[in-house]
Structure formats: structure tokens, C-alpha cells
LUMLUMPA-726312 format. One record per residue: residue number from 1; z, y, x of N, C-alpha, C in turn. Coordinates in steps of 0.2 Angstrom, whole numbers. Example, Ala and Ser with C-alpha at 12.3 -4.5 7.8 and 13.67 -1.06 7.14 Angstrom:
2
i | n.up | n.north | n.east | ca.up | ca.north | ca.east | c.up | c.north | c.east
1 | 39 | -28 | 66 | 39 | -22 | 62 | 39 | -16 | 66
2 | 35 | -11 | 64 | 36 | -5 | 68 | 39 | 0 | 64
END
This chain:
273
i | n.up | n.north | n.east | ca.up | ca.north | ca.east | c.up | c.north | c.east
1 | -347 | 1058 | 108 | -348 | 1052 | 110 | -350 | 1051 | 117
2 | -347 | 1049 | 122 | -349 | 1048 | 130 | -354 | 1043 | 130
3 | -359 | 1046 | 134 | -367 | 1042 | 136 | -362 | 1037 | 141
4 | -357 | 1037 | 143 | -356 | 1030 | 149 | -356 | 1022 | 147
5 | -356 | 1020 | 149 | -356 | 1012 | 149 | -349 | 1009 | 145
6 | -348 | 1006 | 138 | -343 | 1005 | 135 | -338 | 999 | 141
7 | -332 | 1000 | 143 | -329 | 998 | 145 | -326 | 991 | 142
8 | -323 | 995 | 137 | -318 | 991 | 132 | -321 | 992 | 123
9 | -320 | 988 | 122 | -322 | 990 | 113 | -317 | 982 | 109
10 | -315 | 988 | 105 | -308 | 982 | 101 | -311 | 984 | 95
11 | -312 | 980 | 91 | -315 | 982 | 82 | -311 | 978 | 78
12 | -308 | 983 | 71 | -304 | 977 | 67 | -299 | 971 | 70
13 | -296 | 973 | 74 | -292 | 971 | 79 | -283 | 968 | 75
14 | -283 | 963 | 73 | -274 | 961 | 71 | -273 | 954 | 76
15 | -268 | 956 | 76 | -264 | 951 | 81 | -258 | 950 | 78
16 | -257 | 942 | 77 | -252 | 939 | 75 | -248 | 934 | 83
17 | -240 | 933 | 78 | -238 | 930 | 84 | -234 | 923 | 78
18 | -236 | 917 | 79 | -236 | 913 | 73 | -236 | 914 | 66
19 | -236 | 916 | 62 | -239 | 919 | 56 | -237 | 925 | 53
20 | -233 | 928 | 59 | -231 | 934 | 58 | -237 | 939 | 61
21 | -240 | 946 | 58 | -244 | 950 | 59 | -242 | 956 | 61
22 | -243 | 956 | 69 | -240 | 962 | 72 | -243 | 968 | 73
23 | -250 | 968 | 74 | -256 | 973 | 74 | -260 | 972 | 69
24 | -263 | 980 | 64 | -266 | 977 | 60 | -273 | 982 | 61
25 | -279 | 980 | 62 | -285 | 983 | 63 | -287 | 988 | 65
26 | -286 | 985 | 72 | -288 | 991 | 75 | -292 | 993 | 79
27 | -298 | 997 | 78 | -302 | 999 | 81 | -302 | 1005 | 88
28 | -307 | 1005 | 95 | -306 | 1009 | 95 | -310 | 1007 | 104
29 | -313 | 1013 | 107 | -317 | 1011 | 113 | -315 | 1014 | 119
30 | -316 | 1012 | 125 | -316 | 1016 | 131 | -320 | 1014 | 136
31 | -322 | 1019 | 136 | -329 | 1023 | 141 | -328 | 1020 | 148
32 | -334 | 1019 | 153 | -332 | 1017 | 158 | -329 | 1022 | 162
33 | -324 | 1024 | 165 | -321 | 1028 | 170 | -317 | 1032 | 167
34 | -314 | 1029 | 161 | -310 | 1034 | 156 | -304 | 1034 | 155
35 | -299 | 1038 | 155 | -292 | 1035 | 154 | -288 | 1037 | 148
36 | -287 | 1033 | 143 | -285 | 1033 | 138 | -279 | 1029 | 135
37 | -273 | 1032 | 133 | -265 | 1029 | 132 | -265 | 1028 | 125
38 | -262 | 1020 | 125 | -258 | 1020 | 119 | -252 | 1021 | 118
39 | -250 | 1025 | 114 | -246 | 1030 | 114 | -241 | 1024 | 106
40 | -234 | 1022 | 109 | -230 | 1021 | 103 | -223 | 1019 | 104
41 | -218 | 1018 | 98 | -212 | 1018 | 103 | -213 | 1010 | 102
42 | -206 | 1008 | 106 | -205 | 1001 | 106 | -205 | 999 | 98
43 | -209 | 990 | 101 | -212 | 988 | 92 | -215 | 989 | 90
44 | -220 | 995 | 91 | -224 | 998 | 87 | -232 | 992 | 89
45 | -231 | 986 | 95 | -237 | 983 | 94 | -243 | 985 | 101
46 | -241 | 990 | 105 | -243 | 994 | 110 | -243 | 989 | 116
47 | -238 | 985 | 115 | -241 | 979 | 124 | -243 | 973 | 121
48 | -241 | 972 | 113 | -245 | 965 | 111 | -250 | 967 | 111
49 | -253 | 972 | 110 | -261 | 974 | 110 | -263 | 973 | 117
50 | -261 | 976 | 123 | -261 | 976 | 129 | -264 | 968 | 130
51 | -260 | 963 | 129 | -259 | 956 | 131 | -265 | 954 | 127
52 | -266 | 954 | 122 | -273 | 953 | 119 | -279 | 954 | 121
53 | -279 | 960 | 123 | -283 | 962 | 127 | -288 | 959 | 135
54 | -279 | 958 | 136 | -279 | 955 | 144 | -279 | 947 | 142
55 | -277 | 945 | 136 | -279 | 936 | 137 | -273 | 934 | 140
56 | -268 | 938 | 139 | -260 | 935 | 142 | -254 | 932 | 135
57 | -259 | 931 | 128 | -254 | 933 | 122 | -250 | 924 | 124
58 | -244 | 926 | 121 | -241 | 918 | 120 | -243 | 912 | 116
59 | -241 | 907 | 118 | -242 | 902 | 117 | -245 | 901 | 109
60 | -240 | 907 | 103 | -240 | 904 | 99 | -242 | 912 | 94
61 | -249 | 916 | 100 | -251 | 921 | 96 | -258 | 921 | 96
62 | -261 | 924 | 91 | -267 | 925 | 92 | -272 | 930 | 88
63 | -278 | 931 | 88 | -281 | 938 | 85 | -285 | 936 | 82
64 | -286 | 939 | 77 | -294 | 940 | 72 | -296 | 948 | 74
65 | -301 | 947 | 73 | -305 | 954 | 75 | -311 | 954 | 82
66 | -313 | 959 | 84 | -317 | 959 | 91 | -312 | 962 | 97
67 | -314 | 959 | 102 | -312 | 962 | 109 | -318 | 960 | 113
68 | -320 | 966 | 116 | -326 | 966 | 121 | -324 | 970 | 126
69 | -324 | 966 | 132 | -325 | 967 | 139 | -332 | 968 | 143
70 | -335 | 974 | 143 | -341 | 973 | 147 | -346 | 971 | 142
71 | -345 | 971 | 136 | -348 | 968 | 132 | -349 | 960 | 130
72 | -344 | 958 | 135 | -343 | 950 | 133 | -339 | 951 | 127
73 | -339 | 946 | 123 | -332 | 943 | 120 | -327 | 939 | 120
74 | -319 | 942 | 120 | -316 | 939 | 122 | -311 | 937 | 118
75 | -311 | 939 | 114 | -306 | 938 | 108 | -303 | 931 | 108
76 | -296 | 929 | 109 | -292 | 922 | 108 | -298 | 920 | 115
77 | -299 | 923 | 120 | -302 | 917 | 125 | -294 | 920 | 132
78 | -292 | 915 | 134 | -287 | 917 | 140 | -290 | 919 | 145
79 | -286 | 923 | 150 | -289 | 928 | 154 | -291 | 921 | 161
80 | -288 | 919 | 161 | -291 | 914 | 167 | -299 | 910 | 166
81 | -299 | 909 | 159 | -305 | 905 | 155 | -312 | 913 | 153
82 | -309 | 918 | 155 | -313 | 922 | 153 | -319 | 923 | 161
83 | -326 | 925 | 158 | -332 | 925 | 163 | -328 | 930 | 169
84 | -330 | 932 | 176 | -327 | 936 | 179 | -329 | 941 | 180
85 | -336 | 944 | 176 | -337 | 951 | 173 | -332 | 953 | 168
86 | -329 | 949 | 163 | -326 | 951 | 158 | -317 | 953 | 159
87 | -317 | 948 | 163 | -308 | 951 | 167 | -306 | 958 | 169
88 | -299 | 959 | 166 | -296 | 965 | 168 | -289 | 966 | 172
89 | -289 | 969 | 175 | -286 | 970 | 179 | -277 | 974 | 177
90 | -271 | 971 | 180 | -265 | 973 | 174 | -258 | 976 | 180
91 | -256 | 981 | 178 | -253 | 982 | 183 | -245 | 983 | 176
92 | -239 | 979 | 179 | -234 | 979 | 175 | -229 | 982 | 174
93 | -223 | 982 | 171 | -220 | 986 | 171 | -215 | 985 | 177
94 | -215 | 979 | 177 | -208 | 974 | 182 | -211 | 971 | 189
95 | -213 | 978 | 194 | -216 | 978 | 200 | -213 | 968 | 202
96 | -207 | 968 | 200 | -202 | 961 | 204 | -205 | 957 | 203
97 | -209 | 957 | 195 | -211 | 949 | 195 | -217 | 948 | 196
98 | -221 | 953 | 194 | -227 | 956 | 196 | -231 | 954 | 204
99 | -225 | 952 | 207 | -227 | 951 | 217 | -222 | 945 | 216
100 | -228 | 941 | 221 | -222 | 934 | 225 | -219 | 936 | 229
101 | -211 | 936 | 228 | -207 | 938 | 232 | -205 | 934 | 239
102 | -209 | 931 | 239 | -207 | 925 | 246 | -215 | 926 | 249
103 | -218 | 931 | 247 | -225 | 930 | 252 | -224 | 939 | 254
104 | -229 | 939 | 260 | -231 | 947 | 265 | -235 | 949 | 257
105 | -235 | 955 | 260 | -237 | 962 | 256 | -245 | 961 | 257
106 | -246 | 959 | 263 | -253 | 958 | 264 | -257 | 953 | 264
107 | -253 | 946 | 264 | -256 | 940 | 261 | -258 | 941 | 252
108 | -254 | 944 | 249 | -255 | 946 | 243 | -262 | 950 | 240
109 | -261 | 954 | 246 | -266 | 961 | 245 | -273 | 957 | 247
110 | -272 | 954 | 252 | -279 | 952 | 256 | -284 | 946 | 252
111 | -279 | 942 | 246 | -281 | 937 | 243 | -287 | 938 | 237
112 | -284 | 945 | 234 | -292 | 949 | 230 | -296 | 951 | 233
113 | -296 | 956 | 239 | -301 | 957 | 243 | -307 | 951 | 245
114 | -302 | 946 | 248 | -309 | 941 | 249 | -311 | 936 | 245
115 | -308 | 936 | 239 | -311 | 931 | 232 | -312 | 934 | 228
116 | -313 | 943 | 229 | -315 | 947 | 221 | -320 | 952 | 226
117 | -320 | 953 | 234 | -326 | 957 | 236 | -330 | 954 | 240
118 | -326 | 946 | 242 | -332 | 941 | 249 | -331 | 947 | 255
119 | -324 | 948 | 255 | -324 | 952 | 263 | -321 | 945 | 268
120 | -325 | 946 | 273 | -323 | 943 | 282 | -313 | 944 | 278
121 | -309 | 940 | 283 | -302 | 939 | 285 | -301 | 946 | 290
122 | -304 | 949 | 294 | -305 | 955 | 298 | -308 | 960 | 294
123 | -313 | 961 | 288 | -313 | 966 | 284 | -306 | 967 | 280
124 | -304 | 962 | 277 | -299 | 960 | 272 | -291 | 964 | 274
125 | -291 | 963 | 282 | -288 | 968 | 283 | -288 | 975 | 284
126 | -294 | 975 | 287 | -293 | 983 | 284 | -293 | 986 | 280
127 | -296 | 982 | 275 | -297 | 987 | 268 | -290 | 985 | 267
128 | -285 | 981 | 266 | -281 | 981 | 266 | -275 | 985 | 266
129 | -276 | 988 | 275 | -275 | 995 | 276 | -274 | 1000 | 274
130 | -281 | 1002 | 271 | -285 | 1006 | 268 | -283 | 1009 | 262
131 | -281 | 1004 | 258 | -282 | 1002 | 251 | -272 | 1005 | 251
132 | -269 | 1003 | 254 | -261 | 1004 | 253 | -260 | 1011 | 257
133 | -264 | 1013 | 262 | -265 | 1022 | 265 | -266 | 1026 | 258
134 | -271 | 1023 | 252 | -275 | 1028 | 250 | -268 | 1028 | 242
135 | -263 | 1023 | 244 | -259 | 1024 | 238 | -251 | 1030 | 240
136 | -255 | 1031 | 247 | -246 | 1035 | 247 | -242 | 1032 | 253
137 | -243 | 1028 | 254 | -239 | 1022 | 257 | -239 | 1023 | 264
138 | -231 | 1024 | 267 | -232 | 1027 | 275 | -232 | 1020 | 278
139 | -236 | 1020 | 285 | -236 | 1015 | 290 | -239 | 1009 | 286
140 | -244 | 1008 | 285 | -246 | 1003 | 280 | -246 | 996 | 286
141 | -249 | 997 | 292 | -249 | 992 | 295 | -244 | 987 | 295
142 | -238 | 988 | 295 | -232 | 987 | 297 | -230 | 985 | 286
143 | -230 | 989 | 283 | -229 | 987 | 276 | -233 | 978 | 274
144 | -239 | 977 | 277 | -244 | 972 | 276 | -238 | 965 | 279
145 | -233 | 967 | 284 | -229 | 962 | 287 | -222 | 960 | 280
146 | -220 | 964 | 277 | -216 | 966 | 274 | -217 | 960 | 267
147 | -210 | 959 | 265 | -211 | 956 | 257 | -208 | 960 | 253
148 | -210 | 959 | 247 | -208 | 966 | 242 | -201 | 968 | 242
149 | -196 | 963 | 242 | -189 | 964 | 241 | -188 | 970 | 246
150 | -192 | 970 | 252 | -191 | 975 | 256 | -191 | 980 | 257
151 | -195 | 985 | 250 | -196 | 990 | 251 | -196 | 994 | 244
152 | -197 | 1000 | 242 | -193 | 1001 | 236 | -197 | 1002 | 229
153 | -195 | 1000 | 222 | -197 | 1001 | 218 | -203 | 1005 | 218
154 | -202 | 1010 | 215 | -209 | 1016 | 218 | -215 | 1013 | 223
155 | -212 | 1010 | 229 | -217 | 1008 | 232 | -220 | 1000 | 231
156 | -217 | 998 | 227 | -219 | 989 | 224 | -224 | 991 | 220
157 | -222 | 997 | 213 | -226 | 996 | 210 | -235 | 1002 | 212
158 | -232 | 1005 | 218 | -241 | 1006 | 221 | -246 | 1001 | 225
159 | -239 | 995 | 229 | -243 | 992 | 228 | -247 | 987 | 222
160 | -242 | 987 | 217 | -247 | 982 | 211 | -253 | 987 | 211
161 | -251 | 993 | 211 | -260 | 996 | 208 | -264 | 997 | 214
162 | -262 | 996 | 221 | -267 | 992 | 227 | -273 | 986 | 224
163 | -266 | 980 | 221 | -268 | 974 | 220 | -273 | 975 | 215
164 | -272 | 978 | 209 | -276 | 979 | 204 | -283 | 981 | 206
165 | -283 | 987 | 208 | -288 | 992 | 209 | -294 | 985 | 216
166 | -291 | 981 | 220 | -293 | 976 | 224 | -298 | 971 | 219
167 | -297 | 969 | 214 | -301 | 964 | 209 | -305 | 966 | 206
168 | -308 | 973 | 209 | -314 | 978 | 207 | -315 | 975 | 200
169 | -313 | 977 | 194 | -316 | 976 | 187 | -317 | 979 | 184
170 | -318 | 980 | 178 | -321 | 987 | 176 | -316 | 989 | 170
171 | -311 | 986 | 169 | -304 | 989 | 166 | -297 | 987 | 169
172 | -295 | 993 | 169 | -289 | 992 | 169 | -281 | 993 | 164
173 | -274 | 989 | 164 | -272 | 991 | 161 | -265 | 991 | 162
174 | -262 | 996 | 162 | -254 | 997 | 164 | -251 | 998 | 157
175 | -246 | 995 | 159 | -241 | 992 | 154 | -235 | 998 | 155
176 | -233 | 1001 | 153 | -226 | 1007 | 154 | -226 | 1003 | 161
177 | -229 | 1007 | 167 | -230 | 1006 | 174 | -224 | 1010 | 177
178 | -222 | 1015 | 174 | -217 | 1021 | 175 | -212 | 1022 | 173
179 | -208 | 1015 | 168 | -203 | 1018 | 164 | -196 | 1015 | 167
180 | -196 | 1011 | 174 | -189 | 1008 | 176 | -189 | 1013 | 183
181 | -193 | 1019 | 184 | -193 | 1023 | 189 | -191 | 1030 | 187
182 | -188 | 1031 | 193 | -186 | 1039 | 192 | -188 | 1044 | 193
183 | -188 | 1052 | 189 | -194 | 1053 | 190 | -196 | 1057 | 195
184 | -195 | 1056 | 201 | -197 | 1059 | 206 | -204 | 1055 | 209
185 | -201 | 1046 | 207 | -206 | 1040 | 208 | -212 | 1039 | 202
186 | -210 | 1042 | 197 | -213 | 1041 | 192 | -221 | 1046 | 191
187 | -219 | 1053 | 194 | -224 | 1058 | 197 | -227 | 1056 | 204
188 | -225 | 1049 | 207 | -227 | 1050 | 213 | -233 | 1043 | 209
189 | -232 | 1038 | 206 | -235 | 1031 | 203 | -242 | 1036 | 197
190 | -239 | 1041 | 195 | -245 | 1043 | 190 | -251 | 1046 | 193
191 | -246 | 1052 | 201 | -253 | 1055 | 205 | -255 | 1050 | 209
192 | -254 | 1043 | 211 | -258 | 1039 | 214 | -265 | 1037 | 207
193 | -263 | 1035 | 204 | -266 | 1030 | 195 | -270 | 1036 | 195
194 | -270 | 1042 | 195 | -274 | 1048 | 192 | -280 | 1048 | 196
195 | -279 | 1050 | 205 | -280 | 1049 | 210 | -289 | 1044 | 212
196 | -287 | 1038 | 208 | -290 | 1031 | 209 | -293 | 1029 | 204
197 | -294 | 1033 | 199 | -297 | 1032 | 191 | -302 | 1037 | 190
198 | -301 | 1039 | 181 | -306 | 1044 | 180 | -313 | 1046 | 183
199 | -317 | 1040 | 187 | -324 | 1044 | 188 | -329 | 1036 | 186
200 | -335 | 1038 | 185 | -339 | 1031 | 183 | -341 | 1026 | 188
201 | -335 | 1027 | 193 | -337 | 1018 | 197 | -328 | 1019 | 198
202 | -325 | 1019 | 196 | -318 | 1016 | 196 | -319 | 1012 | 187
203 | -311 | 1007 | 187 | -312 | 1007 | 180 | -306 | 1010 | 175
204 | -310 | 1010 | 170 | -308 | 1011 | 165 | -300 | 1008 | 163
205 | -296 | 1014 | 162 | -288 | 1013 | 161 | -287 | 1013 | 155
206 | -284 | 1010 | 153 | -279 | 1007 | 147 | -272 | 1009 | 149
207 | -269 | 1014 | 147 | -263 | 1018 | 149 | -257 | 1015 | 143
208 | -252 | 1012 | 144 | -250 | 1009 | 138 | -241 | 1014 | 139
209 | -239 | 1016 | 134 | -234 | 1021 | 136 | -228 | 1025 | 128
210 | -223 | 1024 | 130 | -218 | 1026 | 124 | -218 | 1036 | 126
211 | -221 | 1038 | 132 | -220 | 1042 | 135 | -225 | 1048 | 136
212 | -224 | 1053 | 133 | -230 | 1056 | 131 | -232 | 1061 | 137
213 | -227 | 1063 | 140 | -225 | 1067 | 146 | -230 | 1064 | 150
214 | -228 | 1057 | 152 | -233 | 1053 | 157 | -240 | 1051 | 153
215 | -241 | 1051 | 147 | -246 | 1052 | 145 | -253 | 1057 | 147
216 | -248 | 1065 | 146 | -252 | 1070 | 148 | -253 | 1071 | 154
217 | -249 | 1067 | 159 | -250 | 1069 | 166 | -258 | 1065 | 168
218 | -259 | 1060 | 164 | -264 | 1055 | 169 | -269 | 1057 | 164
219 | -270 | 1055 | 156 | -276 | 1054 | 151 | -279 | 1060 | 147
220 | -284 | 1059 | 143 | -287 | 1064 | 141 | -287 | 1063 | 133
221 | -286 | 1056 | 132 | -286 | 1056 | 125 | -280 | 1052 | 124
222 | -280 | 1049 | 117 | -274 | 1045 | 116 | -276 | 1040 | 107
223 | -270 | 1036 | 108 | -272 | 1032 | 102 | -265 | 1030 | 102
224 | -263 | 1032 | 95 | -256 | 1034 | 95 | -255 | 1026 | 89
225 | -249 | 1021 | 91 | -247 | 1017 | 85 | -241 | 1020 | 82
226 | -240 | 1016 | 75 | -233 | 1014 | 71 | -235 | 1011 | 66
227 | -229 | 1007 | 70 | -229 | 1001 | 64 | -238 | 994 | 67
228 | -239 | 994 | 70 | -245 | 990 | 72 | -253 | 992 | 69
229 | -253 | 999 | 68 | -260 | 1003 | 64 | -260 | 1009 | 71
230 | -264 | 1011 | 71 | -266 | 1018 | 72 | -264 | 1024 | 66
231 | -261 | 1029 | 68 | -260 | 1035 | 64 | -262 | 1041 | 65
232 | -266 | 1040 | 73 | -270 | 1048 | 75 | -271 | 1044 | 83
233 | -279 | 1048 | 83 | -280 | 1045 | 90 | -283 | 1054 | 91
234 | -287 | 1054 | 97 | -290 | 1057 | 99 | -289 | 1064 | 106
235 | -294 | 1066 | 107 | -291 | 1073 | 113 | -286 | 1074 | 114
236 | -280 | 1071 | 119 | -275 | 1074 | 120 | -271 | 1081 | 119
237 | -278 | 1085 | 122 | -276 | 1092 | 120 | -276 | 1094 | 113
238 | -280 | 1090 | 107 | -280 | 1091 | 100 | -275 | 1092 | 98
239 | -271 | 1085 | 99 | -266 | 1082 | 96 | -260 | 1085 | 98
240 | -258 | 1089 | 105 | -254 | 1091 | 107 | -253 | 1098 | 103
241 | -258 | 1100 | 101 | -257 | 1106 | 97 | -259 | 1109 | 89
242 | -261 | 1103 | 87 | -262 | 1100 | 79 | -260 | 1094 | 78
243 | -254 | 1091 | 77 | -251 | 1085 | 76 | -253 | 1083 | 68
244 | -254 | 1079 | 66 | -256 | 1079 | 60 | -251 | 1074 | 55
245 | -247 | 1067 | 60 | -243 | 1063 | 58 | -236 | 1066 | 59
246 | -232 | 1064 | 54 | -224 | 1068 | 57 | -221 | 1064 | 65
247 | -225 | 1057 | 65 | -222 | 1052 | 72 | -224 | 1056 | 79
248 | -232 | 1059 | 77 | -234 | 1062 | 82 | -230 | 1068 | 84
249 | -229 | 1070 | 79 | -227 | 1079 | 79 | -218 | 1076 | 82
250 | -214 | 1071 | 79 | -207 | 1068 | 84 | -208 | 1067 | 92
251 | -214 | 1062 | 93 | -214 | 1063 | 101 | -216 | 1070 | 103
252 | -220 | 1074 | 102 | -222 | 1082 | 105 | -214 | 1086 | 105
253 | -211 | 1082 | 99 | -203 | 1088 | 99 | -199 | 1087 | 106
254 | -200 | 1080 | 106 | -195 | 1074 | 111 | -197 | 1078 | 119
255 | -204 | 1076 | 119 | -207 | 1081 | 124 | -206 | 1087 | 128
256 | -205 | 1091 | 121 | -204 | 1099 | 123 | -197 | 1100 | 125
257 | -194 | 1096 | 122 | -185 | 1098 | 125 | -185 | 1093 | 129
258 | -189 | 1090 | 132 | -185 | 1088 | 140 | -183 | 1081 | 139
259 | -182 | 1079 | 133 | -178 | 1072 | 130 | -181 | 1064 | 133
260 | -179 | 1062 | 138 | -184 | 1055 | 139 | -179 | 1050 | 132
261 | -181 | 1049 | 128 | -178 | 1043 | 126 | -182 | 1038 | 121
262 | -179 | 1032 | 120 | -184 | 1027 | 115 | -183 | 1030 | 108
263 | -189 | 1030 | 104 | -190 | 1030 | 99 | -186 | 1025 | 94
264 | -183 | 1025 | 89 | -180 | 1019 | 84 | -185 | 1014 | 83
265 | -185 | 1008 | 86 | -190 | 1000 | 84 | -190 | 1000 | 75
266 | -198 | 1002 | 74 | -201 | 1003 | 68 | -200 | 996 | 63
267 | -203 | 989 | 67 | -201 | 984 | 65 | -199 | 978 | 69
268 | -194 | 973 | 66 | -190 | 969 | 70 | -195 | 965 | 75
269 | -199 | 965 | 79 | -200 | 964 | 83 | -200 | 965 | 92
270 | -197 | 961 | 97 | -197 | 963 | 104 | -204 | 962 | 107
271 | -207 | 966 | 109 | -213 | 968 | 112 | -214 | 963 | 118
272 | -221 | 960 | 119 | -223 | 956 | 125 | -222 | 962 | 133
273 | -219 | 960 | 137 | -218 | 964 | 143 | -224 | 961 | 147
END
């Protein structure tokens, strides 16, 4: 049990999307500065839970159970209506949509730092700077002028985890941050994420992922779905080498031969992005 500060705590968690039930009670905590993946293939209910979490669910879904941010409650409250303690922070899969494609890199960047840190327009920049230097990012000066069409995949989506990591909260959560990139880009988005996380004043990651490979690069634990349940959570390293579900012990196979591919969608449902 980690003495840190409960970041996140979901209890008895089911999320429905009009009366259909796509998550069913789920429990489960993360520690302040922790990094822990929900580990499932497509369907299994892994970015519905994500979105619930985050207070993004659509129009016509909602949750019975607890969700606690910070130890607020935020269950069925929407992310804009939620206290600014309680907000978390989401970095997506689809850098594209993810950035306003008609605004600078740096008007974007600069708009959290001064309405989530109360930095000066002249601090705002630098950290701005700072903040895209510390992501990898060559010539940032010059990037801050730029719009995202300009520059490439791998590099849009470090900036979302600039933007993120800028609204200082105490959770974070990536969405398959990694999965429309190749993987040269996709070791380059994990060692940044790795990089900027994991210690007790960053926050707490929520690693959402079909991808066990990139699982193992970033987190320490995991909490594995099918079908909208949990079937094995726990130490990374446990489960890597004591599988206990045959789903689990399919991904470790998929893993060990090199194989990127999706799992078969468990049930008819298309997952919130």
C-alpha cells in the first residue's frame, strides 16, 4: 500500500452509454506520481473508462459508482463543471484534433501557463520555451511561431504532453498516445511521458493502451480489462511472468513475437477516442 497521496480512486465503477452497460465495477487507485495502464484490446471499455474519468462521456452515457479526483467527487460531473482541484489533464490519441489547427504552437502552450500557473505574458514565454526544450523538441523558439499542420506527428503529440503537463494537475491521462505513430516516434513520445512523470510532484498517469510493449516501457503496474471488468491487475513485473487469465497470457504471447496487432473486439461496441 503506497503512503502517497491517493491521486485517483474509482470504486464499483459501471458506465453505461444509454442503457447499454459497457464497464462493469470497477475498482481500483492511483497513487500520487504513479504510473499505471489500463491494459485492453479495442471494446474492452478502456477509453470509455478514460472519459468517465475525465468527465468527457457523451451526451447519452453515464456512471453509477465512485470517481475521486483529489478526493473530490466527480462522478457523472463534466469536466468543465468540475472544482479546479479536481480536473485532469488528457493527452489524445489524434495529436490533429487534439491542437487548434489555425493557432501558433505558442499561443496554445502559453494559454495554460497563465490561466493554470498566473505566469506574467513574458514568464509565459519562457516557460513556454522551456517546457517544449524539456520535450525533445529542437529550436523551440522558432516552433512557438509554428502551427501544428507544420510540423510532424511525433512532434504534435509532445507537444499535447507540453500542454498537459502546463495545467499542473494532479492526474494525468493518455489515451493510446502512441498508437498512430511509428515506432521510432513512439519510443521517442514514451521516453518523453516517462521522463516527466513517476516522482510525487508530477502527476499521476493514467496510461490507457491495447499495447503491452508500450506498457512496459513507461508503468509499473497495470489493470488489465475484457469485456468491461477487470481480470488481473497488479505489478507489471508479476503479471509479466505469472499470467494468471489466458487474455493476459495472449497479450505476453503477442509481445514476445514482435506482433503489434489488435486483439478481436470482445463485444459490439466502438470505443470513445
Amino acid at each position: 500500500m503506497s503512503l502517497l497521496p491517493t491521486a485517483l480512486s474509482v470504486e464499483n465503477l459501471s458506465v453505461f452509454v444509454g442503457s447499454r452497460q459497457i464497464v462493469t465495477d470497477l475498482s481500483f487507485e492511483i497513487a500520487a506520481g504513479e504510473r499505471v495502464c489500463l491494459l485492453g484490446a479495442s471494446g474492452s471499455g478502456k477509453s470509455l473508462t478514460a472519459s468517465a474519468i475525465l468527465g468527457l462521456l457523451p451526451a447519452n452515457g453515464h456512471v453509477e459508482g465512485s470517481i475521486k479526483v483529489q478526493g473530490y467527487e466527480v462522478a457523472n460531473v463534466a469536466a468543465a463543471l468540475r472544482p479546479k482541484q479536481a480536473q485532469a489533464a488528457m493527452v489524445f490519441q489524434d495529436s490533429h484534433s487534439a491542437l487548434n489547427p489555425l493557432v501558433s504552437i505558442g499561443a496554445q502552450l502559453r494559454e495554460p501557463l497563465r490561466r493554470r500557473q498566473g505566469l506574467s505574458n513574458e514568464a509565459a514565454e519562457r516557460k513556454a520555451v522551456e517546457s517544449l526544450d524539456a520535450m525533445g523538441l529542437p529550436d523551440p523558439m522558432n516552433l512557438l511561431k509554428r502551427c501544428p499542420a507544420e510540423i510532424s506527428g511525433g512532434q504534435r503529440q509532445r507537444v499535447c504532453i507540453a500542454l498537459a503537463l502546463a495545467c499542473k494537475t494532479s492526474l494525468l491521462v493518455a489515451d493510446e498516445p502512441t498508437t498512430a505513430l511509428d515506432v521510432i516516434t513512439q519510443a521517442q513520445v514514451l521516453r518523453v511521458l516517462k521522463q516527466n512523470t513517476g516522482t510525487k510532484d508530477a502527476p499521476a498517469t493514467l496510461f490507457i493502451t491495447h499495447d503491452l510493449g508500450a506498457a512496459v516501457q513507461l508503468c509499473d503496474r497495470a489493470i488489465i480489462l475484457e469485456r468491461g471488468t477487470i481480470i488481473e491487475s497488479g505489478p507489471l513485473a508479476s503479471i509479466l511472468t505469472s499470467p494468471r487469465h489466458p487474455f493476459t497470457r495472449s497479450l505476453i504471447a503477442t509481445a514476445q513475437a514482435g506482433v503489434i496487432e489488435t486483439v478481436p473486439q470482445t463485444i459490439p461496441y466502438q470505443e470513445a477516442v
